[in-house]
Structure formats: C-alpha cells, structure tokens
C-alpha positions in Angstrom: 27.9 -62.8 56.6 28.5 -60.3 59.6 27.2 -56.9 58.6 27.7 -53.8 61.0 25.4 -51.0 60.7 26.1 -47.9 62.2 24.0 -44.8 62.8 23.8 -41.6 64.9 20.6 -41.3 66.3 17.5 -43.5 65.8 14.9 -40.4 65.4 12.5 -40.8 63.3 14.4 -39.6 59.9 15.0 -40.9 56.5 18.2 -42.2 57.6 17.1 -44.3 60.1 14.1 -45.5 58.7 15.9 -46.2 55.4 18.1 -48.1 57.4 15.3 -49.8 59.9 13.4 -50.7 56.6 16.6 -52.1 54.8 17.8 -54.6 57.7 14.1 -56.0 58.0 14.4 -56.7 54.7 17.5 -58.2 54.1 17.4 -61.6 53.6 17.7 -63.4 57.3 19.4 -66.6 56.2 22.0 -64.8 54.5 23.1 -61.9 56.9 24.0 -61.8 60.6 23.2 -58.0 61.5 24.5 -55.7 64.3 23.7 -51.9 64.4 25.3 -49.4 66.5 23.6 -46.0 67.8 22.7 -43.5 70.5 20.9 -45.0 73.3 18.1 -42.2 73.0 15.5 -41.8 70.2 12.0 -42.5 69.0 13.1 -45.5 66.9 15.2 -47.3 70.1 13.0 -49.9 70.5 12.7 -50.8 67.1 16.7 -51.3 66.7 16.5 -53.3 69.8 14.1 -55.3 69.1 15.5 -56.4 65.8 14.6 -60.0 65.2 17.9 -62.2 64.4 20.1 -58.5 64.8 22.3 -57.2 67.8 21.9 -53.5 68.7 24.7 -51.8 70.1 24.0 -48.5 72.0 27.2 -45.9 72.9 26.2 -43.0 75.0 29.2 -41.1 73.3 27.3 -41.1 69.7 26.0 -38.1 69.7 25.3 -35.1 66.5 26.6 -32.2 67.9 30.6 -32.1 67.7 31.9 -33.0 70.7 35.7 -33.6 70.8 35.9 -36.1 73.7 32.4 -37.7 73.4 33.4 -38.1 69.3 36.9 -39.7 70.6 35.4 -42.3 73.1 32.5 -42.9 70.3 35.7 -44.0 68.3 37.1 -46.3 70.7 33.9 -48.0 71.8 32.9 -48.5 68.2 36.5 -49.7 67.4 35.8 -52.0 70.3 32.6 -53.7 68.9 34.1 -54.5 65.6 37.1 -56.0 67.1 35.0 -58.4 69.1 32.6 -59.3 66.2 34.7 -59.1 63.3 32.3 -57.9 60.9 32.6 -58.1 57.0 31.0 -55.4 56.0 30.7 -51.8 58.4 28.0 -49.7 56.7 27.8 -46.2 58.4 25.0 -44.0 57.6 24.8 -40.2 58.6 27.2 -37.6 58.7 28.7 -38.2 62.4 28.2 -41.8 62.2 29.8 -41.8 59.1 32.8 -39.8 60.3 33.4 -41.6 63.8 32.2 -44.9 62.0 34.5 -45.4 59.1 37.6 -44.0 61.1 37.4 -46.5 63.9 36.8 -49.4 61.2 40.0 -47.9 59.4 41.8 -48.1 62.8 40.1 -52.0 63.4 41.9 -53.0 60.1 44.9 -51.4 60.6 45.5 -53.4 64.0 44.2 -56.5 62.1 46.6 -56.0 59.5 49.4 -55.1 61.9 48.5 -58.2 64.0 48.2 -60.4 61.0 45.4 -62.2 62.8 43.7 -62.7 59.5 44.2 -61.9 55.8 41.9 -58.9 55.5 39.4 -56.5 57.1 36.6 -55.1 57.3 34.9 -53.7 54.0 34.1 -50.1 54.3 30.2 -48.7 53.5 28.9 -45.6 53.7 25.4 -44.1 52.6 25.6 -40.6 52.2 22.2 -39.4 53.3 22.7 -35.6 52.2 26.5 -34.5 52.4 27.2 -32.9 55.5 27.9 -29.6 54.1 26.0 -27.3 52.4 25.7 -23.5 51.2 24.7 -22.5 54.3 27.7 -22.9 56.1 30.6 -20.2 56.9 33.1 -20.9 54.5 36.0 -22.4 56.7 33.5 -25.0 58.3 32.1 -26.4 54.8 35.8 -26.2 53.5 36.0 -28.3 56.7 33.6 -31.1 56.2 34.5 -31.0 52.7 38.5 -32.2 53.5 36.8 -34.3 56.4 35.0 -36.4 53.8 37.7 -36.2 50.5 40.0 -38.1 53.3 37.8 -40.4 55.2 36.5 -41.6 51.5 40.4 -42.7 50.6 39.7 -45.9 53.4 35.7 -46.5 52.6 35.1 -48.9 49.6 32.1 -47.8 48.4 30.0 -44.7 48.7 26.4 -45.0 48.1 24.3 -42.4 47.7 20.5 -41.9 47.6 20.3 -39.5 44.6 22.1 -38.9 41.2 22.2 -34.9 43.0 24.3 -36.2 45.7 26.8 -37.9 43.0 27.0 -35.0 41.4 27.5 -32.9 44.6 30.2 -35.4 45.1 32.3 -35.4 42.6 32.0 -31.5 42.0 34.0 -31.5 45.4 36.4 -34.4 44.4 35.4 -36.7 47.4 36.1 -39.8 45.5 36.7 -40.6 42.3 33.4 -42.1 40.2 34.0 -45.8 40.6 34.0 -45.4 44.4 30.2 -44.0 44.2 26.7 -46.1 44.0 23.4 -45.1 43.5 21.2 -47.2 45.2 17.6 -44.9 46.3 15.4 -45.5 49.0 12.4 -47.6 49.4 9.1 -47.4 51.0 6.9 -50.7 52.1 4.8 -49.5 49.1 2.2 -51.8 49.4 1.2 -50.5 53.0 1.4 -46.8 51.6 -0.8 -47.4 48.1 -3.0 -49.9 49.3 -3.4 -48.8 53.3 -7.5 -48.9 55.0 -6.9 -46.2 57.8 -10.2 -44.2 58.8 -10.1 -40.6 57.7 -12.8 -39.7 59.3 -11.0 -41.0 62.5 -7.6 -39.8 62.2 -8.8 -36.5 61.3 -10.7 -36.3 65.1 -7.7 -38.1 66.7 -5.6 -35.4 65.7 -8.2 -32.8 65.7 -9.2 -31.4 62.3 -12.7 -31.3 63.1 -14.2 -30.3 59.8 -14.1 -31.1 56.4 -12.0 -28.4 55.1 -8.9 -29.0 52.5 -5.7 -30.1 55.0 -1.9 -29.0 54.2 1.0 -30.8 56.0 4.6 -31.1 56.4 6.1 -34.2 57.7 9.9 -33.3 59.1 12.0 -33.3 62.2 11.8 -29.5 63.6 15.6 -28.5 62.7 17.3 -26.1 61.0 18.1 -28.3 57.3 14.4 -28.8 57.4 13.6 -25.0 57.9 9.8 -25.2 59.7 9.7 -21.3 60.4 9.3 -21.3 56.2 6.7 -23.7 56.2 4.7 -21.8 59.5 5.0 -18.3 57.9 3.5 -20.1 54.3 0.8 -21.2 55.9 0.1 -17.8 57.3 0.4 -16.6 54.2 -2.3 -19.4 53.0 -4.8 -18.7 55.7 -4.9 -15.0 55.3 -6.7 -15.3 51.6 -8.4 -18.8 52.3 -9.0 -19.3 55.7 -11.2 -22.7 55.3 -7.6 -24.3 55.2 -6.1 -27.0 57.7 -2.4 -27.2 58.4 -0.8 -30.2 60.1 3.3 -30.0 61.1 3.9 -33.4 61.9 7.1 -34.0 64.0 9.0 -32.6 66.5 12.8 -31.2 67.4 14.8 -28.1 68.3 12.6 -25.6 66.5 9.6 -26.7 67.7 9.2 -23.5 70.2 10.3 -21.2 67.4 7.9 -22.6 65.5 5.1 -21.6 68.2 6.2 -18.4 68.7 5.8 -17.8 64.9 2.3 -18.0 64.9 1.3 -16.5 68.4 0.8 -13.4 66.1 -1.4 -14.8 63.6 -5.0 -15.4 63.4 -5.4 -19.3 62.8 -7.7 -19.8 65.2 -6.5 -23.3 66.3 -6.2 -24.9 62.2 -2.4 -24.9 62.5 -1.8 -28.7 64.7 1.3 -29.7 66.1 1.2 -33.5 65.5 5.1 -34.4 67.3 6.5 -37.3 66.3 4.0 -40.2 64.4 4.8 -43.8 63.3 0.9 -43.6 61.5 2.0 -42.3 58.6 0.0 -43.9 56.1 -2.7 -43.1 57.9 -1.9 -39.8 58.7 -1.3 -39.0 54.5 -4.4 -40.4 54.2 -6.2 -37.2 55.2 -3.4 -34.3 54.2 -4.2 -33.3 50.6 -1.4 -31.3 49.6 2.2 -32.4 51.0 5.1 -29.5 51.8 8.5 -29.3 52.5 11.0 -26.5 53.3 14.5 -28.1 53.2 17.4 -25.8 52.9 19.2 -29.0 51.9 18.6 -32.3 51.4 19.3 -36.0 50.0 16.5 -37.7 48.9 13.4 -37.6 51.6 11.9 -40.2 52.2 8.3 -38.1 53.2 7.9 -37.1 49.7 8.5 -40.3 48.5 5.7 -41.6 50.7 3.7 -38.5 49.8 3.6 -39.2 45.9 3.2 -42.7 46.7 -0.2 -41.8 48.2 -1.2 -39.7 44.9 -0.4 -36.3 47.2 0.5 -33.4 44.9 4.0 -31.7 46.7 5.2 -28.3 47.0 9.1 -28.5 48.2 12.2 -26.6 47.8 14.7 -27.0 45.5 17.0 -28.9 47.3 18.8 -32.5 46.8 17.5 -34.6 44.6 14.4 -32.9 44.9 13.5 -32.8 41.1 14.6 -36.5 41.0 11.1 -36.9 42.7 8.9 -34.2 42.5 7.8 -32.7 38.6 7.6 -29.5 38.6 4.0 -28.5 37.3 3.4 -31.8 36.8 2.9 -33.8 40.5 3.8 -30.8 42.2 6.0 -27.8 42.2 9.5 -26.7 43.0 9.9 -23.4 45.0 13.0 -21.4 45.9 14.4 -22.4 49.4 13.8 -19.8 52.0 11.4 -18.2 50.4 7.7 -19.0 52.2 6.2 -16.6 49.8 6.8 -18.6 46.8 5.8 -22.2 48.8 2.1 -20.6 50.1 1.5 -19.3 46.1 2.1 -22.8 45.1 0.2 -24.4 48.0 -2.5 -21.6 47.1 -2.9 -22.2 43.0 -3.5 -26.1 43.6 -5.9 -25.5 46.1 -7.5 -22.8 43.4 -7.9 -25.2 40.7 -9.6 -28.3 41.3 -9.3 -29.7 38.2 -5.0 -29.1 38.1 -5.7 -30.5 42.0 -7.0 -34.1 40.9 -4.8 -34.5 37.8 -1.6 -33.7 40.1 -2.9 -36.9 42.3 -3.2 -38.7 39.6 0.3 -38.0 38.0 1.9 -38.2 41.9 0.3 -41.9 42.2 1.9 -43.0 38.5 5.4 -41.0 39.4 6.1 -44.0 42.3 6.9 -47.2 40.8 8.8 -50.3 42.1 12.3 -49.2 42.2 11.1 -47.2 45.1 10.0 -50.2 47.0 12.0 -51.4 50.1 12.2 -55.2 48.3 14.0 -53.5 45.5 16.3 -51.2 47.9 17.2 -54.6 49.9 17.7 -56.0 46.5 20.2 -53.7 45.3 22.1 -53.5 48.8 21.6 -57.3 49.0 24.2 -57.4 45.7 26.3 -54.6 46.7 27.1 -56.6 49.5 28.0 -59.9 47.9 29.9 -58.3 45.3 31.9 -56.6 48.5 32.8 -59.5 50.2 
C-alpha cells in the first residue's frame, strides 16, 4: 500500500518524531512510504535516509504564512501525489495539514474528473495541537477555526493525540464525532526504561560539574512553548536554593530572549543552554525534575519520555496535559504564564525528599504499553487497513 506522509518541518518536535518513529515502525512488507517536508531541519537526514521510504523535500513548505510560497507548496505537493498515486496522504501539523489535505482534495478531484481510476486518495490528518488557541486575536483564531471546520469536510479521518484535542474539537464543530480517532503517541520505551548512559559523563559533557539536584526543560525555544516562563522560574528557584542545576535543552526563535532574561540574574553559570540533542535518554538520565511551560499544547512527547524515566514533572495546564501528568501524584499542574506557580512546585519537590522519591516511583508506574511506539504503529497500522 502507498502511504504519503506529509509534514512541515523535520525539527526535532513531537510531530516529527511521532512521525519518524511511526514509519520506522510500520510494518515494511506491508507499506510503501513517501514523506514530504522542508528541506531544512535537524531531523533531514533521518527522513532521507529512510530505509525502504522516498523523502520528498519542497523548498515552499514553510510555517510562517506565506501566500505565494503556501500556493506553489500546493502545486508541488499536488504534483508528487499525481505521480505516485498514493492510497493513503497522512498530513501532520498545522501548515502541512492545511497545504497537505487541500492539494490531495484537488489530486482527487482531477482523478475523478479524469476518470483515470475509480477513486482517490484517502485523506489523514493528525492533529498534533489545533492550530488555534486562546492566545490569538479573535479574527485570526475565528480564522484557523473556519480554515479547519472546511478542510475537515474532504479529510477521512482526523486523528488526534489526546481525548483534550477531541474535545477541543468538537466544542468548535470541526467534524462531526465519527470523523475523529484517538490514537496517542509512543516512545521506543524500552530504550527510555531500560537505557545504560553514564551520568557521571553526560553531566561533564554538558557541563554540570557537581553533584547538585538538576532541573530541565526539553522544548523547541518558541512562543507555544513559552521558555521566558521557565528562565524567570528558575530564577525564582535559585534565589532561595542556589545548589540547583538548570538545563534548557533545545533551541529556536527565543533562544536570545531567553539569554537576555537572565543576564540580570545571579546564576553563576548553573543555567546551560544544551540546543538541540538526539541523547535524550541519556540526557533524562541526569535531570531530576522535568518542566514545561506550554501555553498550549497536544500531547508532548518530552513528558511522556520524562515519566517514562520515573522523572516527577511540573507543566502547565495545557492540552492533554492531565491525560499524562497527576497532579500531586507524579507531578503537578501549574497555571500557564505564571513562572511563580511552576518555581513553588519545582521548589516543594525539591523540599521533600521523601514526596521526591515516591513521585519517581508513581511517574515510572504512570507509563505503560499503550505508550509504546509498537502499540502507536499498531493502532495506525489498522486505521490504515480499515481505510483502504
């Protein structure tokens, strides 16, 4: 079966490793796998290098919206599928999902018009956070909201990573209920529960040179993800318990903002901009207490590794959020934008060393093996025979 999978930018996200993970594990003798995507990213030349998979790269793919670079994405896209007639297109991402499912509508149009075969293309799309949110002005998330009720009339089946993102879903009548799946992510738990990474090692290679408690946030540096929160709470941290570590592993457009926030404060070099790591594992292997400061969110994948690793988390309440994260339990749940409600968390866990280890221990328990990628590839692996 020809499968299609298309995708905006191969950064190191959820997205994109949700979707790197799923077509490794897919099984080979039943799928023939292309994926289209920007040219530029960390995760290129592991979409290129795809065993038994084509990779497509269009220069026009881009996030930002971009009338004639979003219009030529179209038609080159358009142009792939006609030569490869796939089975299934699955677009991932908000612009990628857009640009995506419209050209495949317009590729089954012309095949239908041109009767060159009895149907199309089946229409997939993973909705990995909807692309609008509370923080937008209310004429642009009216917008998006219109954008996706009328791209979802020509897309078979919208899967989403959370039972939030349902919910968000059909609050904003995208689609009616049939039309959505839940199908969550997976990890490669094995490698995560059971990895043998150095800690001693990775803390010098990254520069934590003592044996002090270490905090981290694994994210790209953008505005969904709001960093600046998660700088000013470990400010916050370090002025009453200064024997802390703080890690901010990733990198993007907030990066310098990020600098600039602390070139007031007093860290004294324990705040350690990691940019962009495929050593994860290893990495989690030394952080003790896992943050994240989403404005919004779908299901991310770094608190699902975090858990995994028996890492208590302090995140926002955003997305499905409380679909992974126990508030008082493995962690706790704090109040987007507010940093001085993340560093009290981050600061009663590090308090109390008995709450401390039985958090781990509940965060180790909370990850079973619906979160694994063989059960993710499973699930997919049926949507898609079910589809065609």
């Amino acid at each position: 079966m020809r499968i299609c999978h298309v995708i905006t930018k191969p950064e190191l996200g959820g997205a994109q490793l949700s979707t790197l993970n799923l077509i490794l594990n897919l099984p080979k003798d039943k799928y023939q796998i292309s994926v289209i995507t920007s040219p530029r990213g960390i995760l290129n030349p592991d979409f290129k290098n795809l065993e038994n998979s084509k990779a497509y790269f269009s220069s026009f793919l881009i996030r930002q919206l971009n009338p004639i670079l979003d219009i030529l994405a179209l038609i080159h896209i358009y142009l792939i599928y006609r030569s490869n007639e796939f089975k299934i297109i699955h677009t991932h991402s908000s612009k990628a999902g857009i640009v995506g499912r419209w050209a495949a509508f317009i590729y089954n149009i012309t095949i239908f018009g041109s009767r060159l075969k009895a149907e199309g293309s089946r229409v997939v799309h993973t909705v990995h956070g909807w692309p609008f949110n509370d923080y937008q002005p209310f004429l642009v998330k009216r917008f998006y909201i219109f954008l996706e009720r009328i791209t979802a009339t020509f897309t078979t089946k919208i899967i989403c990573v959370s039972k939030k993102d349902i919910e968000t879903g059909l609050k904003y009548k995208i689609a009616p209920r049939d039309k959505f799946v839940l199908i969550k992510y997976g990890i490669p738990l094995d490698r995560f529960k059971n990895s043998n990474g150095n800690g001693a090692d990775k803390k010098r290679e990254l520069g934590v040179n003592n044996n002090d408690p270490v905090v981290g946030m694994i994210s790209c540096l953008k505005p969904q993800k709001s960093p600046v929160d998660y700088v000013r709470a470990c400010i916050t941290v370090y002025s009453r318990m200064p024997n802390v570590n703080f890690l901010l592993i990733g990198d993007g457009v907030l990066r310098n903002r990020c600098k600039s926030e602390l070139k007031g404060s007093s860290l004294n070099g324990r705040f350690i901009f990691t940019g962009w790591r495929k050593d994860i594992s290893d990495i989690l292997d030394i952080i003790d207490i896992v943050v994240l400061t989403s404005k919004w969110e779908g299901l991310p994948i770094a608190i699902i590794e975090a858990l995994s690793k028996g890492k208590p988390v302090v995140a926002t309440d955003a997305g499905g959020m409380r679909e992974l994260v126990k508030d008082g339990i493995t962690g706790y749940i704090t109040r987007p934008g507010d940093y001085k409600d993340t560093a009290e968390r981050i600061l009663s866990i590090l308090e109390n060393r008995d709450s401390f280890l039985k958090m781990q221990r509940e965060a180790a328990e909370s990850i079973d093996d619906s979160f694994d990628i063989n059960a993710m590839a499973i699930n997919m692996d049926n949507l898609y025979r079910r589809l065609a």
